[in-house]
Each structure stands twice: as structure tokens, then as C-alpha cells.
C-alpha positions as CSV (number, residue, x, y, z in Angstrom):
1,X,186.5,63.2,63.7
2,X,186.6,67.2,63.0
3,X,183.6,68.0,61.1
4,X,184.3,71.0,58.5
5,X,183.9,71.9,55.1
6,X,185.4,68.7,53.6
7,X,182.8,66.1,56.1
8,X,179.5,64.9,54.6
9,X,176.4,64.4,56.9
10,X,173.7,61.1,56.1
11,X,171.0,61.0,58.0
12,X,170.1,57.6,59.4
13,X,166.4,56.6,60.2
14,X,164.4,53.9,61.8
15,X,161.3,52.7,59.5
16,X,159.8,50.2,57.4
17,X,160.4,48.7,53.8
18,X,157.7,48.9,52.0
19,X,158.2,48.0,48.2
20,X,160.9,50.4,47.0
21,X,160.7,52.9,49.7
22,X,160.9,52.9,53.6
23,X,157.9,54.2,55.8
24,X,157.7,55.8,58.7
25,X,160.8,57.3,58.9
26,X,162.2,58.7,62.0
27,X,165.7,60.0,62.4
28,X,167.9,58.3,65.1
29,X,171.3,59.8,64.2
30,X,173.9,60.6,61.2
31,X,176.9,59.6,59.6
32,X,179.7,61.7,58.8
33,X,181.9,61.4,56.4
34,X,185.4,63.1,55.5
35,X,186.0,63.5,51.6
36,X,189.6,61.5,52.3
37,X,187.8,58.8,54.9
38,X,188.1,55.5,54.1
39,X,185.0,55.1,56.3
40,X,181.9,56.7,57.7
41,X,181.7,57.8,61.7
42,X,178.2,57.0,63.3
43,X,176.3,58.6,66.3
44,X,173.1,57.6,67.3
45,X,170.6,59.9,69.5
46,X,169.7,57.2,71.5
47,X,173.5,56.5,72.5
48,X,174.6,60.3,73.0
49,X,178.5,60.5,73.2
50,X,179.5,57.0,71.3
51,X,180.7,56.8,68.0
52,X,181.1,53.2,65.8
53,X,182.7,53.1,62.7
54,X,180.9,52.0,59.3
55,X,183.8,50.2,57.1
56,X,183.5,48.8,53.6
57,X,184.3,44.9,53.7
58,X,187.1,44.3,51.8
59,X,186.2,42.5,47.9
60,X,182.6,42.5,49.2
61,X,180.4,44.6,47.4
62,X,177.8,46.0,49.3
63,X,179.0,44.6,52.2
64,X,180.2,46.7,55.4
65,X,180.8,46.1,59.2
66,X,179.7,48.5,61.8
67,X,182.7,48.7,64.7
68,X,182.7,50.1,68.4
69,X,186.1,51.4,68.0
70,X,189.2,52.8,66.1
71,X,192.7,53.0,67.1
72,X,195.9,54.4,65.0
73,X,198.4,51.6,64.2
74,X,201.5,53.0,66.3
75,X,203.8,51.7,63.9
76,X,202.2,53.5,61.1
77,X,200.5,56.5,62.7
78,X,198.0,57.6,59.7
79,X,196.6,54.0,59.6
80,X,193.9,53.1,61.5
81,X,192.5,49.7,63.0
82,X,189.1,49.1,63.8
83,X,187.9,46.6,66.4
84,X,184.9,45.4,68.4
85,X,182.7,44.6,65.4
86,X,179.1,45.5,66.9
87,X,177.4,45.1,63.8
88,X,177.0,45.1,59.6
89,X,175.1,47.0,57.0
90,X,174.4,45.7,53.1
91,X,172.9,47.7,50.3
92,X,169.6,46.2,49.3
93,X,168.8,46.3,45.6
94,X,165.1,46.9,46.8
95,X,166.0,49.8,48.4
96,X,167.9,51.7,46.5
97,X,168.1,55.1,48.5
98,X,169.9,53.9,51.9
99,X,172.1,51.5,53.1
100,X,170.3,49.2,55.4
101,X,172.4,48.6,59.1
102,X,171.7,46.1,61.8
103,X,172.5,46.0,65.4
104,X,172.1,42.1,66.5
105,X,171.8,43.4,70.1
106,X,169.0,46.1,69.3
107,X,167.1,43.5,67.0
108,X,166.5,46.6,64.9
109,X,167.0,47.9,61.4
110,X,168.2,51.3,60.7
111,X,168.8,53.3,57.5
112,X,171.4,55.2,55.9
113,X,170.8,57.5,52.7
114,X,173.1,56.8,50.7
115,X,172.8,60.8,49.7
116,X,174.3,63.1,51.8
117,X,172.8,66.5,53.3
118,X,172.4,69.7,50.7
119,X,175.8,72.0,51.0
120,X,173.8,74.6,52.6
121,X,172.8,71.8,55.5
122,X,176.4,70.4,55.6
123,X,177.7,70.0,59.3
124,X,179.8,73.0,60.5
């Protein structure tokens, strides 16, 4: 992924839902986002160096699934495939400021906002 002009930045934080709002919010990593991506790239700080994939579920609304890795198709080289599903996200109508994401293996929540970084913060 080459961030520039055209890439978005989300922060993603660990915390608590707590009525209509999450507490205790601590960042644990971003997700970027090209303006002609058909999905988000993750990094977490607590796994410096790997990158999953956060894909929209196909007719499911709200639904997406969190991969481990993305290949190009070699028959169609700007298609991608995404494999190794690690784990899923789902807007929660509660929360209506971040896209909540969930690691089976970590037994964690984390969260997305669903609003990306000012220009002036934008990743260079």
C-alpha cells in the first residue's frame, strides 16, 4: 500500500461501550485507505510490520472480514484475492462513530472511526 495524497488514515482504538460512546480510548493502530480501494489496510502497534486487510462482505451490510493476506490474481493482475480470514468487524447501530472489529484469538474488541483523519493530519 503507498500512502499519499489520495490514502485516508482511521485511527483504531481499544476501549469500552458505554451507551452511545466508547470510553477509555487508547490507540492501537490505523487504517488506511486509498480513494480507489475496494478495502481498508490495517496495522496494529502491538504487531509492528503485519498488515490484514478489512473487506466489505459482499450483500451484507455492515458486515466485513478482517484477512492476514492479499495476493494479485495472476490471471488478472489488478485483481486482488484475499485469504487467511483472521477476523470480522460489524457496524453497531449503538455506536455510531466506529466500526467495531474482533480478533477471536486476542478475545479483544477494537475500534475503527468510521471518520477519517483532518487533511492537514492525512498520512504522507
Amino acid at each position: 500500500m503507498n500512502k499519499n495524497d489520495n490514502t485516508d488514515r482511521f485511527q483504531i482504538y481499544t476501549g469500552f461501550k458505554k451507551e452511545n460512546n466508547l470510553d477509555a480510548r487508547i490507540q492501537v493502530g490505523a487504517a488506511f485507505k486509498d480513494e480507489n480501494a475496494s478495502h481498508y489496510t490495517v496495522t496494529l502497534m502491538m504487531f509492528p510490520g503485519i498488515r490484514y486487510y478489512l473487506v466489505k462482505n459482499f450483500n451484507q451490510v455492515g458486515k466485513y472480514t478482517i484477512f492476514a493476506k492479499m495476493i494479485f490474481d495472476p490471471t488478472h493482475p489488478s485483481k486482488m484475492k484475499f485469504l487467511n480470514p483472521v477476523g470480522y468487524g460489524h457496524l453497531d447501530s449503538n455506536l455510531q462513530s466506529y466500526l467495531e472489529l474482533k480478533f477471536p484469538l486476542l478475545r479483544c474488541s477494537l475500534f475503527m472511526s468510521l471518520y477519517p483523519d483532518s487533511l492537514n493530519q492525512k498520512a504522507a
